[in-house]
C-alpha atoms as an extended CHARMM CRD file, in Angstrom:
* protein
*
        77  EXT
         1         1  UNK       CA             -2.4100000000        2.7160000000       -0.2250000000  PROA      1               0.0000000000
         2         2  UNK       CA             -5.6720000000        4.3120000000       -1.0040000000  PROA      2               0.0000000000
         3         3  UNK       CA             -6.9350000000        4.4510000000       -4.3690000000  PROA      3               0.0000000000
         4         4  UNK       CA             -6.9460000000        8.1920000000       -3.7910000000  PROA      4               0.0000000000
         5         5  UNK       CA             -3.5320000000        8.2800000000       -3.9200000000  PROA      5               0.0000000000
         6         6  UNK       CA             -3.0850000000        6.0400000000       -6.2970000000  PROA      6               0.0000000000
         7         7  UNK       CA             -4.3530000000        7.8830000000       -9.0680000000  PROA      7               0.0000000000
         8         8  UNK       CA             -2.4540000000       10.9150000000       -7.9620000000  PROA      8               0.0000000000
         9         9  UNK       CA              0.9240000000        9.2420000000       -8.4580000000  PROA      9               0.0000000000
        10        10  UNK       CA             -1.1840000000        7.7600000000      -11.7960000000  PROA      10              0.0000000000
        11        11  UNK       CA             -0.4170000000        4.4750000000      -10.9820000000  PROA      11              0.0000000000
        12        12  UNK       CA             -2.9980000000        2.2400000000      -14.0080000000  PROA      12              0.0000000000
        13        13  UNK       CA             -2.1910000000       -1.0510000000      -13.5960000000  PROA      13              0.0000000000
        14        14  UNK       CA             -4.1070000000       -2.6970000000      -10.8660000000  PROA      14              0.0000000000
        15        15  UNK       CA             -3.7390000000       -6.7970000000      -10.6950000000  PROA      15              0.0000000000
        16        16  UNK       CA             -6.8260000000       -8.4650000000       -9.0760000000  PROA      16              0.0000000000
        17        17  UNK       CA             -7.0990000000       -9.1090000000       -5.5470000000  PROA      17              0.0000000000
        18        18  UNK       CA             -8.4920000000      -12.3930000000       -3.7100000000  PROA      18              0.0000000000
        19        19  UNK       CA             -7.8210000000      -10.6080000000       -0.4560000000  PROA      19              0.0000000000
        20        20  UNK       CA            -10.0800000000       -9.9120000000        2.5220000000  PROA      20              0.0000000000
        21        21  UNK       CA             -9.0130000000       -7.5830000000        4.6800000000  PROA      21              0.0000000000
        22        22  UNK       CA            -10.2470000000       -7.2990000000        8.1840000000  PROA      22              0.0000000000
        23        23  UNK       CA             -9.6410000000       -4.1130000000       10.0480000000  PROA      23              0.0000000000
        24        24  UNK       CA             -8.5160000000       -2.8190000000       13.7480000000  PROA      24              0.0000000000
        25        25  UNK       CA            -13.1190000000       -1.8160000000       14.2360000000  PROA      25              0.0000000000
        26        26  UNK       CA            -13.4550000000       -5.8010000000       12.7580000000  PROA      26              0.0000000000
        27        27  UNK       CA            -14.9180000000       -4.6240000000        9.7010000000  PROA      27              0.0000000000
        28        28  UNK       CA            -13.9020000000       -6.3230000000        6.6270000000  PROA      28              0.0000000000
        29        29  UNK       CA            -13.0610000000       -4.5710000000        2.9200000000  PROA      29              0.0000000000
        30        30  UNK       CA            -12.3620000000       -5.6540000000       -0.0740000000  PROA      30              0.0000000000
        31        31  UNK       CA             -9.2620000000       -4.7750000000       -2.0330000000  PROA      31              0.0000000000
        32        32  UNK       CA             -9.7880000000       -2.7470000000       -5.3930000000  PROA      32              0.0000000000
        33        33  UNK       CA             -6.6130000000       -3.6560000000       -6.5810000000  PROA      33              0.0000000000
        34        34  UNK       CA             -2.8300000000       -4.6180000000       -6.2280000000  PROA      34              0.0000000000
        35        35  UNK       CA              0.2370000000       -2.7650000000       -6.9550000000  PROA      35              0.0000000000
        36        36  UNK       CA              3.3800000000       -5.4550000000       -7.3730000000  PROA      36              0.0000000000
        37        37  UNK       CA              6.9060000000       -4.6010000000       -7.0030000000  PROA      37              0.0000000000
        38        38  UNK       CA              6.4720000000       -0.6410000000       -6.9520000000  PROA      38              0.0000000000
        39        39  UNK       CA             10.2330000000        0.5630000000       -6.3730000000  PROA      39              0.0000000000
        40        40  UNK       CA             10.5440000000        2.9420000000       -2.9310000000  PROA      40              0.0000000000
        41        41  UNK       CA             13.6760000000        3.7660000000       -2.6740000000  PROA      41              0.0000000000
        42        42  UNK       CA             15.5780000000        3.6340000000        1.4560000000  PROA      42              0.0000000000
        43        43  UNK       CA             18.6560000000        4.8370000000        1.8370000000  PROA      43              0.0000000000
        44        44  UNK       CA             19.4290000000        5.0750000000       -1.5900000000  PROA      44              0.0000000000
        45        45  UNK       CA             18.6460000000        0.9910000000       -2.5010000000  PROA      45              0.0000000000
        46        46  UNK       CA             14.8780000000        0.5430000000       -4.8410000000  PROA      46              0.0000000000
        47        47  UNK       CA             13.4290000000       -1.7570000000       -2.9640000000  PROA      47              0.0000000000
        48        48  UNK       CA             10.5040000000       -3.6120000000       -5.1170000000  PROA      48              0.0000000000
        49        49  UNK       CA              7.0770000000       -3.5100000000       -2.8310000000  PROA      49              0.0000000000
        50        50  UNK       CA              3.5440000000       -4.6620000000       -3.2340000000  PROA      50              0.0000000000
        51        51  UNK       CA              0.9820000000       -2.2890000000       -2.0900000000  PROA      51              0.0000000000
        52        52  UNK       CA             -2.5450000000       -3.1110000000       -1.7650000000  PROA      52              0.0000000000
        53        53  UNK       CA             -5.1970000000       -0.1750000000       -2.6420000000  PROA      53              0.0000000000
        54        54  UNK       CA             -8.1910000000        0.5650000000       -0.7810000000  PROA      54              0.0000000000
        55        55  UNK       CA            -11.1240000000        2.4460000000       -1.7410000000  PROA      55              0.0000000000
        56        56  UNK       CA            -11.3280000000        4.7960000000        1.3700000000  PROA      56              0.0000000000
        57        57  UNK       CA            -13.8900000000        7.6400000000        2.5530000000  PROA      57              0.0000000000
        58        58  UNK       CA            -11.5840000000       10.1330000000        4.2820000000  PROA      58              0.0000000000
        59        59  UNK       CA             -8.3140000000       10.5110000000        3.0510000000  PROA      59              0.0000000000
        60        60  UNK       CA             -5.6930000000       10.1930000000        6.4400000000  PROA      60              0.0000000000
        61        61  UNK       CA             -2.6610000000       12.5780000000        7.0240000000  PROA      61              0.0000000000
        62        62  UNK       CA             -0.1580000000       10.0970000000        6.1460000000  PROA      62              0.0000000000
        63        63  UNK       CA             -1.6010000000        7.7690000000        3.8040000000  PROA      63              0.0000000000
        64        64  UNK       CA              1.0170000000        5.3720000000        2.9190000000  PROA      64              0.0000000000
        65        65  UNK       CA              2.3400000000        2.6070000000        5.9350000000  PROA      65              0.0000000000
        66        66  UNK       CA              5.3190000000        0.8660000000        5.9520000000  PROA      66              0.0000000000
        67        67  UNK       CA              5.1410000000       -1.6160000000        8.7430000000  PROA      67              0.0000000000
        68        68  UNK       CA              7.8320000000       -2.4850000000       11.1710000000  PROA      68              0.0000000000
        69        69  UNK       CA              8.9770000000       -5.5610000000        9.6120000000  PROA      69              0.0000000000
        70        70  UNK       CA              9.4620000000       -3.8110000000        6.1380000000  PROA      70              0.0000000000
        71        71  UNK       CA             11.2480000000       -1.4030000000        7.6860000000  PROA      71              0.0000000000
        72        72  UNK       CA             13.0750000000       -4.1770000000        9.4630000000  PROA      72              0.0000000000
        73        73  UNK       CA             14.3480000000       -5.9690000000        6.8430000000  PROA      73              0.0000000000
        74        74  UNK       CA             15.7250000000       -2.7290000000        4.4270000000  PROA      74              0.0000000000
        75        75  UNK       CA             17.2400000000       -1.5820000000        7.0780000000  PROA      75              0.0000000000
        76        76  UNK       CA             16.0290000000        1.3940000000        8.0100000000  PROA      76              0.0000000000
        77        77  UNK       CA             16.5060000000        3.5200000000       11.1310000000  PROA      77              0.0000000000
C-alpha cells in the first residue's frame, strides 16, 4: 500500500519494518511502515491482512494488490 493511501483511509499506527524490498527494475526500498491484521472484507468474511506501506513518487491506478495466493486461500473468484 502506499503511504499515500494510507493516510487517506487515516490509517496512524505504523509498526516498524526490518524489511528490504527488492523490486521487478532490481531496485531495492525500504518499508516506512507496517499495517498488521487490517480487516478486508471477501465475500462477506473480514479477513485480517498485513499490508506493507511504501513511500512512492507516482501514485498508480490501482494502488492496493492482492496477490494470487491471498486471493487463493479466501477464496475468491
Amino acid at each position: 500500500m502506499s503511504l499515500s493511501v494510507a493516510r487517506k483511509l487515516e490509517f496512524i499506527q505504523y509498526r516498524p519494518c526490518d524489511l528490504t524490498l527488492i523490486l521487478v527494475d532490481r531496485s531495492s526500498r525500504k518499508p516506512f511502515g507496517l499495517l498488521q491484521d487490517l480487516p478486508v472484507m471477501i465475500n462477506g468474511v473480514e479477513v485480517p491482512t498485513d499490508f506493507v506501506v511504501l513511500e512512492m513518487e507516482a501514485e498508480p491506478k490501482n494502488p492496493l494488490i492482492l496477490g494470487r495466493p491471498f486471493l487463493a486461500s479466501v477464496g475468491a473468484i
